[in-house]
N, C-alpha and C positions, 0 to 999 in steps of 0.2 A: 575402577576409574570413575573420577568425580569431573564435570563440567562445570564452569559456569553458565549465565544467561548466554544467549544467543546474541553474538558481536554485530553480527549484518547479516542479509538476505540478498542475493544478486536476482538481479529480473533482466529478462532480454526486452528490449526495447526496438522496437523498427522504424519510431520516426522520434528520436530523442529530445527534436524544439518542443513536438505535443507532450511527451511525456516530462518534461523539463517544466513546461506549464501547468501540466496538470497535478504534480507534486506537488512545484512551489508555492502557484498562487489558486489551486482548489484546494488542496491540503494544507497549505502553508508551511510545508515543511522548510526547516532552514539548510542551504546547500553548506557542504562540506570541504573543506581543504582537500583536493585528488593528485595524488602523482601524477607526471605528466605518460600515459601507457600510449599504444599507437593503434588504440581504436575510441570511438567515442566513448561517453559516459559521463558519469554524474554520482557524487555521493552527496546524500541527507542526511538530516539528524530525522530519528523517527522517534525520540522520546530517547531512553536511555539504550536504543541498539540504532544504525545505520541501516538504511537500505542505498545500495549499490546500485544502478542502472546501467545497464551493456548497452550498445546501440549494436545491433546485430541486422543483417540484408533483410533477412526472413526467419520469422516466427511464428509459431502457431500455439500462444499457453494450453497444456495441457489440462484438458475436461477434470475440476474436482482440486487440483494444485493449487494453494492460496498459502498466504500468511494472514496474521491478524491482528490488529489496531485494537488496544483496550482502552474504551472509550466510557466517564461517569457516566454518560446521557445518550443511549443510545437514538430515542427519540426526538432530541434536541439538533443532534448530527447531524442524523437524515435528512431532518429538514433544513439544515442550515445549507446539505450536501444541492437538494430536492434545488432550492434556490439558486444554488450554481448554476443548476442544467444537468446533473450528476441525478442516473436513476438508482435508485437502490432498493435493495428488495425489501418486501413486508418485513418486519421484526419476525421471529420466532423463539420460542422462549425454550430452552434446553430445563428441563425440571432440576431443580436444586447448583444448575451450574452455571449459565449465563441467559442473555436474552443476545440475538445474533442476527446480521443483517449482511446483503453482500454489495459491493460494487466489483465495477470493473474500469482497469485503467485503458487507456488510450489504445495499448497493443492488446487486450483480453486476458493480461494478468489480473486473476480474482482478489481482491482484499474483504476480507473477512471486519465488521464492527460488533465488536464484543465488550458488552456490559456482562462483568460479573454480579452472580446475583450473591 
């Protein structure tokens, strides 16, 4: 069995205006064409895969569960992030595989900033 890349990622979302915000215009992600389903939500372009957003009552992202953003500058990010208001964690550099940093969105879904080295 052969896969391609990974098409999308779904994240539960509890207050979908903050998280609708904080895609668009601190990530700047571009929103996406969504069938019309009968709960809220939101699809982006996240670069060449989609991330999905649920609007769900109640969430609690689970401790260590992330995706990850590969980003030229990981230093450049952060601070562009820092400047939003967005905290992000110190860089850490994984030997021979990336340097890595975390944030968190709106609801405590973790995203991963990954420079490959």
């Amino acid at each position: 069995m052969r896969f391609g890349r990974v098409h999308h990622v779904s994240l539960n979302v509890t207050d979908l205006a903050a998280a609708t915000a904080f895609y668009t215009e601190v990530l700047e992600m571009p929103v996406l064409p969504r069938p019309e389903f009968d709960f809220g939500g939101l699809w982006l372009d996240a670069g060449e895969q989609q991330i999905h957003l649920i609007e769900v009552d109640a969430f609690e992202a689970p401790a260590g569960q992330h995706f990850a953003l590969q980003v030229d500058d990981l230093a450049a990010v952060a601070a562009e992030l820092a400047e939003r208001g967005v905290e992000v964690s110190s860089p850490r550099t994984i030997d021979d595989v990336c340097v890595q940093a975390f944030l968190s969105d709106p609801t405590g879904n973790l995203i991963e900033l990954n420079q490959p080295l």
